[in-house]
C-alpha positions as CSV (number, residue, x, y, z in Angstrom):
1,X,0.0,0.0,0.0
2,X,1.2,3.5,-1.2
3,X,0.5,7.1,0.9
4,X,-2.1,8.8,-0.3
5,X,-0.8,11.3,-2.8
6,X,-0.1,14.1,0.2
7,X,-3.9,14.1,1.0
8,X,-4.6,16.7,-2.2
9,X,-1.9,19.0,-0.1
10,X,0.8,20.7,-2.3
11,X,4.2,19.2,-2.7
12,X,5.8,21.5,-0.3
13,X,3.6,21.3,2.3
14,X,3.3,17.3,2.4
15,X,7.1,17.4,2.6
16,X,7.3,20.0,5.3
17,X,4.6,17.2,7.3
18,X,6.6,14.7,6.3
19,X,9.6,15.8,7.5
20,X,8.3,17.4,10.9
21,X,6.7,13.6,11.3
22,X,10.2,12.0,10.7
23,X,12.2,14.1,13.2
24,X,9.7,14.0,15.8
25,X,9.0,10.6,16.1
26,X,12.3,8.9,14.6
27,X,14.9,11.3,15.1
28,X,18.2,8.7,14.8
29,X,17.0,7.1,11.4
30,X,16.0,10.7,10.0
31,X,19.6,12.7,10.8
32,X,21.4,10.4,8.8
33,X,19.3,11.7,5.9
34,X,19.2,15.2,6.9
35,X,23.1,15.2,6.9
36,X,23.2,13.1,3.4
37,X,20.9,15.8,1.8
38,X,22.5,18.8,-0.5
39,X,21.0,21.9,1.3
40,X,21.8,25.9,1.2
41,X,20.5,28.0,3.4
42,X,17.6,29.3,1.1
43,X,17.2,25.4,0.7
44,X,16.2,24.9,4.7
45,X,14.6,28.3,5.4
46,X,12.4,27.9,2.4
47,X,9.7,26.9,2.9
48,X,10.7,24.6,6.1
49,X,11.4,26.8,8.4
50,X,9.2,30.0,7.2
51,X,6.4,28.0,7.7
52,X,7.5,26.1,11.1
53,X,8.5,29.2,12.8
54,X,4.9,30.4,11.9
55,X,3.1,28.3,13.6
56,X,3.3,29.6,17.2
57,X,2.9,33.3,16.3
58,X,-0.1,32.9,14.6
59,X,-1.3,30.4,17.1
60,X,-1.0,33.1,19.8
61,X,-2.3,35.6,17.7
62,X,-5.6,33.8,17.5
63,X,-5.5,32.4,21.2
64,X,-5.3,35.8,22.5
65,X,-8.2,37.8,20.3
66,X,-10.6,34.8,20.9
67,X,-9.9,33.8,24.5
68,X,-7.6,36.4,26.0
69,X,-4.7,36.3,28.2
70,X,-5.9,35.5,31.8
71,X,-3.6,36.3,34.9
72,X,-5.2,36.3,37.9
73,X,-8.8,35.6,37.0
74,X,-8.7,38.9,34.9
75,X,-8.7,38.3,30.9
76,X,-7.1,40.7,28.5
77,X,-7.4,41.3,25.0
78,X,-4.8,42.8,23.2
79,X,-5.6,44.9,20.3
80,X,-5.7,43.9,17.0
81,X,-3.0,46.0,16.1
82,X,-0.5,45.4,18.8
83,X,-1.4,41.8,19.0
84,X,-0.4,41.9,15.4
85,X,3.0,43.3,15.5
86,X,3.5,41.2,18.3
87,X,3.1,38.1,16.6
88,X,5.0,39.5,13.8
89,X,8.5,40.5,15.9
90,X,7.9,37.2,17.3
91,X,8.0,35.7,13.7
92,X,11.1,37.5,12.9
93,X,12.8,37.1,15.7
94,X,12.2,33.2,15.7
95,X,14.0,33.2,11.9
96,X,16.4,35.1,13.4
97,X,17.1,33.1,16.3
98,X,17.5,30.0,14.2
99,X,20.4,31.4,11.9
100,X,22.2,32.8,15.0
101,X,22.4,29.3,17.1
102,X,23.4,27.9,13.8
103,X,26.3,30.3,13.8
104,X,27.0,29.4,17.3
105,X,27.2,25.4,16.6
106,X,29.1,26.4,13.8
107,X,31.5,28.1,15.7
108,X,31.6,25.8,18.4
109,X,32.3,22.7,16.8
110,X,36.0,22.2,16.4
111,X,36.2,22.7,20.1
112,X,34.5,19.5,20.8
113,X,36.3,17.6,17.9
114,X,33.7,18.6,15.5
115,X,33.8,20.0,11.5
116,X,33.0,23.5,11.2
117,X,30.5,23.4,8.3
118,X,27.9,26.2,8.3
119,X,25.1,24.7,6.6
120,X,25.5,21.7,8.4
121,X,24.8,23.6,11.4
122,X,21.8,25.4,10.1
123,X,20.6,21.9,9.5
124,X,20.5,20.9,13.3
125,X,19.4,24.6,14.2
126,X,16.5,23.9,12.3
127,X,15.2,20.6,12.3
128,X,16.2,20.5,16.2
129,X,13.8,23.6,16.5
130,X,11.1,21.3,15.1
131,X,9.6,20.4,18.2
132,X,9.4,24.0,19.9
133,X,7.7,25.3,16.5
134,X,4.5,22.5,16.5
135,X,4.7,22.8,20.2
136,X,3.5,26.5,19.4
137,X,0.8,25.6,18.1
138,X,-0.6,25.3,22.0
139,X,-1.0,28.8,21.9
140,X,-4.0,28.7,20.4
141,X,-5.9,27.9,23.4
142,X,-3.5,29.9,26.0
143,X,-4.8,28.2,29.0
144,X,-2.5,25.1,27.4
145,X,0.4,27.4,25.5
146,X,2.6,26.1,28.5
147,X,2.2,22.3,27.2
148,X,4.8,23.7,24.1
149,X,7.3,24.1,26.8
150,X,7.2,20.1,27.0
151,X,7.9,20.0,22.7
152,X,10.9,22.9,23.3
153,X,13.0,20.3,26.0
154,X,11.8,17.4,23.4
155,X,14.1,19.9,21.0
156,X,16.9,19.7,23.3
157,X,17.7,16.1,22.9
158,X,16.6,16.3,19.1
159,X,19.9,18.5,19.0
160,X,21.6,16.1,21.2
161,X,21.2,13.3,18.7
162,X,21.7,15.9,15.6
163,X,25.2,17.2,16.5
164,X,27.2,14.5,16.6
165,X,25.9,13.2,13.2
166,X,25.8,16.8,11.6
167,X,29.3,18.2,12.7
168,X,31.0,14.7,13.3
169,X,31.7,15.3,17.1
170,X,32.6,12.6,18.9
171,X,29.7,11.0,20.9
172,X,31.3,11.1,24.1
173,X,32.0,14.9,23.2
174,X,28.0,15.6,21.8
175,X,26.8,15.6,25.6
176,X,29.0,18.6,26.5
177,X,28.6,20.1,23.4
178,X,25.1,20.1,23.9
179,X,25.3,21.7,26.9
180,X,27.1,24.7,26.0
181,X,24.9,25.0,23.0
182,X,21.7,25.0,25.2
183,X,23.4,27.7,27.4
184,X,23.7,30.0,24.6
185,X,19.9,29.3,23.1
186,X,18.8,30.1,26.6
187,X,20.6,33.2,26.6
188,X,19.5,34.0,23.0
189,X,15.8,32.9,24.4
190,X,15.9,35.3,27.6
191,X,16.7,37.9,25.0
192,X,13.9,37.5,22.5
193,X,11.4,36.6,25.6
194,X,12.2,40.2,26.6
195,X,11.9,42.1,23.3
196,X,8.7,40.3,23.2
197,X,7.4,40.9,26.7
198,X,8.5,44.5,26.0
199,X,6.4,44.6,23.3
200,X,3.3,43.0,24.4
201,X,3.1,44.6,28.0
202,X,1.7,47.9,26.8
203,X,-0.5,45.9,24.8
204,X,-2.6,44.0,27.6
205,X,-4.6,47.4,28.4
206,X,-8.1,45.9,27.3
207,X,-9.6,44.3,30.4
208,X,-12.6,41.6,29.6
């Protein structure tokens, strides 16, 4: 028995499902073709990662102007507008994020007996951040959004199991690595998490 021919969806998007499927739920059979596969960076942003790193954004976007954000048994709703700009920052700042912990693997690897190779590293930044991105899509009903925190650590041992295939670290190096690679997404996280709280604070001025 063959798949269904993508379900009548587009070429793209049936790979982009397909894909997403493989990493999440065989991630140490899929790497090995990840690392196999030609790939520029044009290649893995488009349409992967555009389209991934949209989910949670315009999951949010919709949880908060149908139910609100409740904090303390008060619900607010953003305004359109704000809520809009919000989502797209976020957006931007979640394409941004990617290419910038690539840079860091990148840089990182030779000292943990890795290859520097900087689409390689794009690679793991990207298919790692699998999980966080269709764990965004909790945000549509806010009073689960935390729930995609579960899917972001599922993303930390997706990168565990990517780098040492990727940039040819040594196995008994990739848990180390991995570690210091997680310290600087944190950071890079903090950072976006307050541009984005920055952002969105003036915004919760419409009490329901």
């Amino acid at each position: 028995m063959t798949d269904a021919p993508s379900n009548n969806l587009p070429p793209a998007a049936s790979g982009i499902i397909s894909r997403a499927k493989d990493i999440l739920l065989k991630p140490t059979e899929t790497w090995p073709v990840i690392a196999a596969e030609p790939a520029t960076t044009q290649s893995i942003y488009v349409p992967y990662v555009l389209v991934l790193a949209a989910l949670g954004p315009i999951a949010g976007f919709i949880g908060q102007q149908v139910f609100g954000i409740t904090m303390f048994g008060v619900t607010y709703h953003p305004p359109l507008g704000s809520a809009l700009v919000l989502a797209v920052v976020s957006y931007a700042l979640s394409l941004a994020t990617t290419f910038a912990l690539a840079l860091v693997i990148d840089a990182l690897a030779p000292n943990f007996g890795g290859e520097k190779n900087q689409v390689q590293a794009l690679k793991v930044a990207a298919y790692a951040g699998t999980a966080g991105w269709v764990g965004g899509l909790f945000g549509i009903l806010p009073a689960i959004a935390p729930i995609g925190i579960l899917f972001a650590l599922y993303g930390l041992y997706l990168l565990y199991l990517g780098l040492p295939v990727l940039m040819k670290a040594p196995q008994d190096k990739a848990l180390v690595y991995t570690v210091v690679v997680v310290v600087v997404y944190i950071v890079l996280f903090l950072i976006v998490g307050a541009v984005v709280g920055a952002l969105s604070a003036p915004s919760l001025v419409t009490i329901n």
